[in-house]
N, C-alpha and C positions, 0 to 999 in steps of 0.2 A: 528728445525722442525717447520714447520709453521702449522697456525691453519685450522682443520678440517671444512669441509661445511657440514651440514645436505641435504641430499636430498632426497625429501617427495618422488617420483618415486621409489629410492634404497631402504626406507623404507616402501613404502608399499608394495613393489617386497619382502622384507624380511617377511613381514609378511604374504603375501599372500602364499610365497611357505611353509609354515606350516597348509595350508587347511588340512590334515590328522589331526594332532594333533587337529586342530580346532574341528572335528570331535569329536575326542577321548573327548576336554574337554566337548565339550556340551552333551555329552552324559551322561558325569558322572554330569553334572549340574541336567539336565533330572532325570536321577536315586535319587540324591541326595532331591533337592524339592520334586519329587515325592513323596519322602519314609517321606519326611519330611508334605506333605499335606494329607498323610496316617493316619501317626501317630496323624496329629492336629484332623483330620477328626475321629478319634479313640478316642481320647480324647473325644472328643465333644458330639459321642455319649454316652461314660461313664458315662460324665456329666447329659446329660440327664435323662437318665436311672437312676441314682442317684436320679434327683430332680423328675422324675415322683413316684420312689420309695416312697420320700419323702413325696410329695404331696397325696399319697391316703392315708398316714396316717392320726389318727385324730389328730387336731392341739394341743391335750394336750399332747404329745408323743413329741411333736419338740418347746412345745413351756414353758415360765415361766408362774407363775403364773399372776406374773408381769408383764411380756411382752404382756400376753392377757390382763390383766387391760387395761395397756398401749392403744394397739388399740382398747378393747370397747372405751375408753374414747375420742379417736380420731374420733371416727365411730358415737358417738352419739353427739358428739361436732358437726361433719361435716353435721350430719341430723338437728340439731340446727337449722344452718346455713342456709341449703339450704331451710326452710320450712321459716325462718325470708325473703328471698330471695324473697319465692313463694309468700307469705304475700304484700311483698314490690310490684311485679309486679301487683297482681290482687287484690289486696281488694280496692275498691270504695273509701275507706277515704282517703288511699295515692294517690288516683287519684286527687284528689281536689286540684282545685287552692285556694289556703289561700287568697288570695287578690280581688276571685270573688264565694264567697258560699249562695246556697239558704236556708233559712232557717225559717223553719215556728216554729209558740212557740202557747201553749194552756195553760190554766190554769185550770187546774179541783179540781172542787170543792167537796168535799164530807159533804153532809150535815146529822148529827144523833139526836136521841132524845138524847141522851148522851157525852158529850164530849170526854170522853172514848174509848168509841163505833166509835165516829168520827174519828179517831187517829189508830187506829187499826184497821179499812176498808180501812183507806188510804192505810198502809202498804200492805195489799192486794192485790190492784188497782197498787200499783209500783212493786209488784212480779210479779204481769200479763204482768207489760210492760217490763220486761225485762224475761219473759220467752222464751224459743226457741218453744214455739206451735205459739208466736206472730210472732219471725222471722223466721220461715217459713212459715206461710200464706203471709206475705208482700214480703217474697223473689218469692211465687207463683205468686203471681199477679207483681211483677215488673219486672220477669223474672232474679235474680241477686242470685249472692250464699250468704245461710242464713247466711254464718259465717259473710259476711261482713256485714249483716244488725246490729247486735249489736252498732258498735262504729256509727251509725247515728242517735241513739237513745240516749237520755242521758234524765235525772230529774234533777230539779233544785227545792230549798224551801223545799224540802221533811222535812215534818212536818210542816212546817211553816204554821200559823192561819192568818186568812184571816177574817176578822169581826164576829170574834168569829166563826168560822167552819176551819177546816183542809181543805187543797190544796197542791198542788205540780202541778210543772211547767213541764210540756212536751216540751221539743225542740226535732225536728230533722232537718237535715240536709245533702245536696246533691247538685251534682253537676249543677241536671235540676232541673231549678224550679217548670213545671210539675210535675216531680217523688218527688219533697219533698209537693207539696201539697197531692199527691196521699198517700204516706206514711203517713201523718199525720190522713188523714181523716182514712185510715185504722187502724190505735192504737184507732183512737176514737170511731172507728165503731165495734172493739174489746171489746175494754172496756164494751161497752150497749150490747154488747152481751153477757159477762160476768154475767153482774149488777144480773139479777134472780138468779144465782147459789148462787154469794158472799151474794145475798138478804137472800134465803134458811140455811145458813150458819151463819148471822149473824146478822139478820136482816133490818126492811127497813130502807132504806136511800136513799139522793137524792145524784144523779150524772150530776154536771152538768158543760157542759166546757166554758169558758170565758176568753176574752182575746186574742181569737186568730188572728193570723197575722203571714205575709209572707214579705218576704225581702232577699236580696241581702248585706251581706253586707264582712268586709274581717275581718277572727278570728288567730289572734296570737297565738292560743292556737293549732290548727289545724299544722299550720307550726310548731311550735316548737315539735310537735309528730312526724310529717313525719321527720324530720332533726335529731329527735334522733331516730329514726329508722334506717335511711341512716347512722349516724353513728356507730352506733349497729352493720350492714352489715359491716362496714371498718372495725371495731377491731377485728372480728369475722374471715372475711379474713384472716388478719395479724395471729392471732392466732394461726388460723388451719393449715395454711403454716409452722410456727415456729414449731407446736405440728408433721408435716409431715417429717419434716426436722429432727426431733432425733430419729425418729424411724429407728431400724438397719435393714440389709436386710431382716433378719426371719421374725421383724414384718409388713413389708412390705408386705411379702409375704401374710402373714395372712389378712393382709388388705386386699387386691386383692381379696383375697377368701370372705370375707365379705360382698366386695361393687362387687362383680359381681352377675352377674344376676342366677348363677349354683350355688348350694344348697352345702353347703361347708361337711356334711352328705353325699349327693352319689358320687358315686365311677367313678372318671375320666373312658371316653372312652377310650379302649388302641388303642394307638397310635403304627403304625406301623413302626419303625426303619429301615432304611436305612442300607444294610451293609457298611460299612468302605468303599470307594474310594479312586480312583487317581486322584487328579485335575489335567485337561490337561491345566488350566492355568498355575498350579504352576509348570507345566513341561516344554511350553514354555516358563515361566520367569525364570527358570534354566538353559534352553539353553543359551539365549539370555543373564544372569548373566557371564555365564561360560564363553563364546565367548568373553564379553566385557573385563572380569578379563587378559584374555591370551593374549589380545591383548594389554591390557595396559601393561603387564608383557614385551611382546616384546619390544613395544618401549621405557620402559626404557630400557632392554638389550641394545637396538642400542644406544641410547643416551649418554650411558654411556658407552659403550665397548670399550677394551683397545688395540682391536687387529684388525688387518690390515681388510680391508675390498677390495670386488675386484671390486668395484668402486673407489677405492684411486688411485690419481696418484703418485707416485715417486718423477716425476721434479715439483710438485707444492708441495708434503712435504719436500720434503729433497736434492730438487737441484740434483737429479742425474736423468740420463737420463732412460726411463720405455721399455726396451729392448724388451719386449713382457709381452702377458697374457695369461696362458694354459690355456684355458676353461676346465669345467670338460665334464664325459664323458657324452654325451646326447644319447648315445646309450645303456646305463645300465636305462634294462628294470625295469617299477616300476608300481605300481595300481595306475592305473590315473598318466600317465607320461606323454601324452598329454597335460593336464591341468598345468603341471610344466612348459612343453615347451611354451605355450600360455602366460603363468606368465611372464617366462624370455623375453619372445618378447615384455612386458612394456620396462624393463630397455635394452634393447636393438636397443630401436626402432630407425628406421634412420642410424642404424651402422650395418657394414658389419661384419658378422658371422662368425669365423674359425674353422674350426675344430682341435682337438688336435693334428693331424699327422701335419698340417699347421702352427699351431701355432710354435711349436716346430721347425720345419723348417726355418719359418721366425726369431724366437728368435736364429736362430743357427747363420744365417747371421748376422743379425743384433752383436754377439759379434764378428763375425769375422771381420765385418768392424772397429770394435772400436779397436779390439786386432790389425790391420793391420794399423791401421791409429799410433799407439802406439809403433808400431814396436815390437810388444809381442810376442813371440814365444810358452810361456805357459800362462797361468791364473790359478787362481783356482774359483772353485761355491763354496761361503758358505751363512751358513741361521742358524737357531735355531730352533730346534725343525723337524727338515725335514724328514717328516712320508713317509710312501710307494707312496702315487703319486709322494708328490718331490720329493720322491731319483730317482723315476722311471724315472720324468723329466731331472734330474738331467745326469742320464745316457745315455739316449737317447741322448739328445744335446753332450755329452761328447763324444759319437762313433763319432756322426756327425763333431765333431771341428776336431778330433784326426785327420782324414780321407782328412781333408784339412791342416795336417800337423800343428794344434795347440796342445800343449800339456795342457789337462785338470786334476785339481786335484780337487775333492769334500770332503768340508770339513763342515762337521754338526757339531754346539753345538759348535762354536767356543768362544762364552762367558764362556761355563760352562765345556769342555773336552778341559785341559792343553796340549793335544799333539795335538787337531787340533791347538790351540792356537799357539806353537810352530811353526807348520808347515807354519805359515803365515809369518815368519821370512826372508825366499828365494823366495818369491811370490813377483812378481812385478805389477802382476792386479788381479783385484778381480769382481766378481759380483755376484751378491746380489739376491740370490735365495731364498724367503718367500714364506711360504704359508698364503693362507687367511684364518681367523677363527684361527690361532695357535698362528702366529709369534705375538709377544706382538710391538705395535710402540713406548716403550721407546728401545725393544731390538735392533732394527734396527741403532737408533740414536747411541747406546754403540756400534756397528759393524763399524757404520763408523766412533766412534775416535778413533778407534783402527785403521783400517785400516790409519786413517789422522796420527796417530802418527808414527807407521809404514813405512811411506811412501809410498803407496800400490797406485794404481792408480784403484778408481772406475769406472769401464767400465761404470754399469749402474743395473738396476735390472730386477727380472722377476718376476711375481707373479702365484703361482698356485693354483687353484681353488678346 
């Protein structure tokens, strides 16, 4: 037996004429996803339902004591954070270039009848300057937020005597040199506004400033604040990520509720649930699933099928000659039988049509001329497996040889029924009557070394459809 040819035309003719099943499977693909994107879609609103249940509860009902630690600590760690953040963008002092700062300095003197008395109006005088009634009149007049006037202010010498009278050193400090003269002169101009109260208080004394002076120049001290700030900002980052990252889903959840803007107290809007659906997606990709399955199911069938097909020829498998081919019936009516006949006109195309009554006729000839040229007076047809068309074929050709004086004997199952076997013993020609889709192509090969051993003379064969 020689080797078999794939042919994409007989193979897509085989899969094509299964359009009904095709039908059948994409249907059940359809049904299937469907029921399957029902149920996920079912699920899902369960879920919901579930977690909105959840969620209008109050969070000591779903949650540990623990786990709420857990996220205040994360929630006020992260507010830390973002106010060191706010600090870092807008306060005046991290704006400062360290390498070009204006800076004015005063030295105010307090002078008492007592030394005492000296030393203890001082202290007074540096409560004033770092009071917030001082940075917010200078944050008024410089137009800037008071919290950042603080760090532009600073004392230096506090306490420190000065030819025998107490003083302290006023610096501040800004990025315009305008606004650090402005600001200066306003602490001074604070101060004397003070002096009668703290005078009523404690009595007189002189207040007087000296020393003053402006300049430009660049403070290390300034930079190494803003840089462990900036630093401050990086570990803090780190942190809060590290501290984000162990918290499990619940208190996540809790978080959420926390840091959004809805009061974690009132009670969610209810939300209106969707009934359960059918995705017509996941109905087309069950179609389309289903189709592709069946299709690939067919051609492995063909690729691998062991049995005759009624595109095989005979004289290119097995050296014998292909005496005819009964087409089946095209006249057994079927739903969409059209559509089968338009199929069959692929593998057909270019070749001349017979109909069964024709076929058989010409297959009738065709053994008479082999039996004639053989000088055969009988034959017998045998095959394996030879169901109702072949025998039917089988009989028909048989009246027709008988009638031109051949004698016919039909002999089925000649591999596996010992008395057709037998019968093949006084037969002096044989041909080879298969159907497609039954006969197996090792059975065929076992027919003819029976027949080769035998001595049987193969006319040829027929194949029926």
């Amino acid at each position: 037996m020689e080797e078999r040819e794939i042919s994409l035309i007989d193979l897509l003719v085989e899969i094509l004429l299964r359009w009904r099943m095709f039908l059948l499977w994409m249907v059940v693909g359809a049904v299937l996803l469907g029921g399957f994107s029902y149920v996920r879609f079912s699920n899902t609103i369960q879920q919901q339902q579930a977690e909105t249940k959840k969620t209008e509860q109050a969070p000591e009902e779903w949650l540990t004591e623990e786990e709420m630690r857990n996220v205040n600590y994360v929630v006020a760690y992260e507010n830390a954070y973002l106010s060191k953040e706010e600090y870092f963008a807008e306060s005046l002092f991290m704006k400062m270039d360290s390498n070009h700062i204006s800076m004015g300095e005063a030295t105010i003197v307090i002078e008492a009848q007592d030394r005492q008395d000296s030393c203890d109006i001082e202290k007074i005088y540096e409560g004033i300057v770092r009071s917030s009634e001082l940075f917010a009149r200078i944050a008024k007049e410089l137009d800037i937020e008071a919290a950042g006037v603080e760090e532009m202010i600073s004392l230096r010498g506090s306490g420190q005597e000065l030819a025998g009278v107490n003083s302290f050193r006023l610096v501040v400090m800004d990025s315009e040199e305008g606004r650090c003269q402005i600001m200066l002169e306003e602490v001074i101009a604070f101060l004397e506004e003070k002096q009668p109260d703290v005078e009523s208080a404690y009595g007189e004394h002189g207040l007087i400033v000296a020393d003053k002076s402006f300049g430009v120049v660049s403070n290390a001290v300034v930079a190494d604040k803003q840089q462990k700030v900036l630093n401050d900002i990086a570990t803090m980052k780190r942190v809060l990520s590290e501290e984000k990252e162990k918290l499990s889903d619940t208190e996540l959840r809790y978080y959420g509720l926390l840091t959004s803007d809805e009061s974690i107290e009132e009670e969610p809007d209810s939300e209106t649930v969707d009934a359960p659906g059918i995705s017509v997606k996941y109905i087309i990709l069950g179609m389309g699933m289903a189709a592709f399955l069946y299709a690939f199911i067919l051609f492995m069938i063909y690729i691998f099928t062991a049995r005759i097909r009624s595109t095989d020829n005979l004289q290119e498998l097995y050296n014998i000659p292909q005496l005819g081919m009964i087409p089946a019936d095209k006249n057994h009516k079927k739903i969409g039988g059209f559509i089968d006949r338009w199929i069959l006109s692929l593998r057909n195309h270019n070749k001349r049509e017979f109909t069964e009554e024709e076929a058989l006729e010409l297959a009738s000839v065709a053994i008479k001329m082999s039996a004639g040229k053989e000088t055969l007076g009988e034959i017998c047809l045998i095959g394996c497996g030879l169901k109702e068309r072949s025998l039917d074929a089988c009989e028909k050709i048989k009246t027709q040889l008988e009638d031109e004086n051949i004698r016919v004997y039909i002999l089925n199952n000649v591999l596996y029924d010992a008395q057709a076997m037998g019968e093949l013993e006084k037969m002096k020609g044989a041909v080879l009557v298969e159907g497609v889709g039954s006969t197996l192509y090792q059975e065929i090969v076992e027919e003819l070394k029976i027949l080769n051993r035998q001595g049987i003379k193969v006319l040829g064969g027929i194949l029926v459809e």
